[in-house]
C-alpha positions as semicolon CSV with decimal commas, in nm:
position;residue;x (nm);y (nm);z (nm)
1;X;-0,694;0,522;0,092
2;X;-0,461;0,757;0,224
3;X;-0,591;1,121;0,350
4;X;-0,393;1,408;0,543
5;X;-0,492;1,655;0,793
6;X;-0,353;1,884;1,003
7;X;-0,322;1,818;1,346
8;X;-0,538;2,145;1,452
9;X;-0,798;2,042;1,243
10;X;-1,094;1,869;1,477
11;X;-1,059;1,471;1,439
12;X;-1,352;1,295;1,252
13;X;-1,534;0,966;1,228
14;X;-1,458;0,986;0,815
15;X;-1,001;1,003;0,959
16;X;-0,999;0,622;0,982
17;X;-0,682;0,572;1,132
18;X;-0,534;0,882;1,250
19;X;-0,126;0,868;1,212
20;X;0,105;1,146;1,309
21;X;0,416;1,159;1,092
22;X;0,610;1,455;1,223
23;X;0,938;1,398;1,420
24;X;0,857;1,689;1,652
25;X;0,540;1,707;1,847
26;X;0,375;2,001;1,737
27;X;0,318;2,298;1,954
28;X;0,081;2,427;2,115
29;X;-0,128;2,040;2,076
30;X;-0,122;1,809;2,417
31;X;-0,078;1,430;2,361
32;X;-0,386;1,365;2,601
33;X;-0,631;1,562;2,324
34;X;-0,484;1,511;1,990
35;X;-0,668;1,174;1,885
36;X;-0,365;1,025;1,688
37;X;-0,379;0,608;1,728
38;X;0,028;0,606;1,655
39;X;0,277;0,880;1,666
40;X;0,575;0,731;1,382
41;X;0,798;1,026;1,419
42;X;1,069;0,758;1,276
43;X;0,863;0,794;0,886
44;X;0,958;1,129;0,893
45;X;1,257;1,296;0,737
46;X;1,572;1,311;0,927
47;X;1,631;1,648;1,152
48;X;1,911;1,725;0,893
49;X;1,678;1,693;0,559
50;X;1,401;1,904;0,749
51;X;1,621;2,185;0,812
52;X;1,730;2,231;0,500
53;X;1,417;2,206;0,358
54;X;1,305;2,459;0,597
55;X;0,942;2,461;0,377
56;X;1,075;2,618;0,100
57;X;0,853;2,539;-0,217
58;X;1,180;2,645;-0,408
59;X;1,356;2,321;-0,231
60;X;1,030;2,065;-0,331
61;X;1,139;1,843;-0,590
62;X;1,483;1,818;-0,411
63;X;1,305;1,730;-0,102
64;X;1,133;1,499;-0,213
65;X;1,410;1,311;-0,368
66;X;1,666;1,306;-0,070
67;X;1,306;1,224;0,159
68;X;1,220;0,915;-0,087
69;X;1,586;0,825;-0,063
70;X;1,581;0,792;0,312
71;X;1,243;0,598;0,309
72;X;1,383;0,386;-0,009
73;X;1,634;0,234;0,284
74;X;1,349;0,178;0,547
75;X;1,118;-0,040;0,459
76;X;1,029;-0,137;0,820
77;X;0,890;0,231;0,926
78;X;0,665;0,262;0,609
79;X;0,523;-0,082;0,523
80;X;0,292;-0,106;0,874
81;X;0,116;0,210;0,686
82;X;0,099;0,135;0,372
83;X;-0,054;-0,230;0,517
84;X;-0,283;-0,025;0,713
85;X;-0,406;0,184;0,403
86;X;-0,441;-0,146;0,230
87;X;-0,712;-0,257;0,535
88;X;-0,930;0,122;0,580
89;X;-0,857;0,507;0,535
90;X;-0,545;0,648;0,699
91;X;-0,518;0,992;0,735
92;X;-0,163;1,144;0,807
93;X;-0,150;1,423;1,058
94;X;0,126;1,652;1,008
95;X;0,107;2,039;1,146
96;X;0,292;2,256;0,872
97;X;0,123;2,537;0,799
98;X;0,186;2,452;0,384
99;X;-0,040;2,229;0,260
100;X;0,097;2,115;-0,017
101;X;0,489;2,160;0,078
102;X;0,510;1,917;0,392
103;X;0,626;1,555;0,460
104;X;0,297;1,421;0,481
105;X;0,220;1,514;0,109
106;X;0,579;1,404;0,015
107;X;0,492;1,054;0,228
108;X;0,131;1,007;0,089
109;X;0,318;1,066;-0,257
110;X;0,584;0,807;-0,185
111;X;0,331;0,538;-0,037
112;X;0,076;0,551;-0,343
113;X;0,334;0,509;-0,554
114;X;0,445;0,173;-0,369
115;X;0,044;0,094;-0,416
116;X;0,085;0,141;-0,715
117;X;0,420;-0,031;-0,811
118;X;0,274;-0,372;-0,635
119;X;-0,054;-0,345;-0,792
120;X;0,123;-0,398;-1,104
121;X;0,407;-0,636;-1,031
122;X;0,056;-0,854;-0,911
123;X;-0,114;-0,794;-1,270
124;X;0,237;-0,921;-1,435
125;X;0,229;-1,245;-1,210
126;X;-0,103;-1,345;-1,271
127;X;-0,101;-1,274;-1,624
């Protein structure tokens, strides 16, 4: 299972494995107290794709589409998660304030959709 959470949000026994997918660290949050097992700033989008999104719900589905593009060519910095998943609960830290406009939603989208993709191709070769 895959969860999210912000990063200002107290951690929790229910997190599982707590990854932070934002290329920035986010203010105002030391690294000693922010109880994140892995920091993959490299799953996030590129510095140029998260400008121009710039959190604009207008910008979304476009985001989304240029972000699944750049993870579509990295297979490296998303399968150790999606293994992960496949073992416990992850939850992905991110710190937008937009809970439903932010990379980690976008990423949580992307990776169930790669569950979901194998999960089949499995069903075809057993059948």
């Amino acid at each position: 299972m895959i969860a999210l959470k912000r990063i200002y949000e107290p951690a929790t026994a229910n997190d599982g494995r707590r990854i932070l997918v934002e290329r920035l660290w986010p203010r105002g949050v030391k690294k000693s107290s922010a109880e994140v097992e892995q920091w993959a700033k490299e799953v996030a989008p590129s510095g140029t794709l998260r400008q121009w999104f710039h959190h604009d719900p207008a910008r979304w589905e476009e985001f989304k589409r240029r972000y699944f593009r750049e993870l579509d060519g990295n297979e490296e910095i998303w399968e150790p998660i999606l293994a992960a998943s496949g073992k416990g609960r992850v939850t992905l830290i991110y710190s937008s304030h937009d809970r439903e406009h932010n990379n980690a939603v976008a990423l949580r989208d992307y990776l169930q959709r790669k569950q979901s993709s194998r999960a089949r191709q499995g069903l075809r070769k057993s059948a």
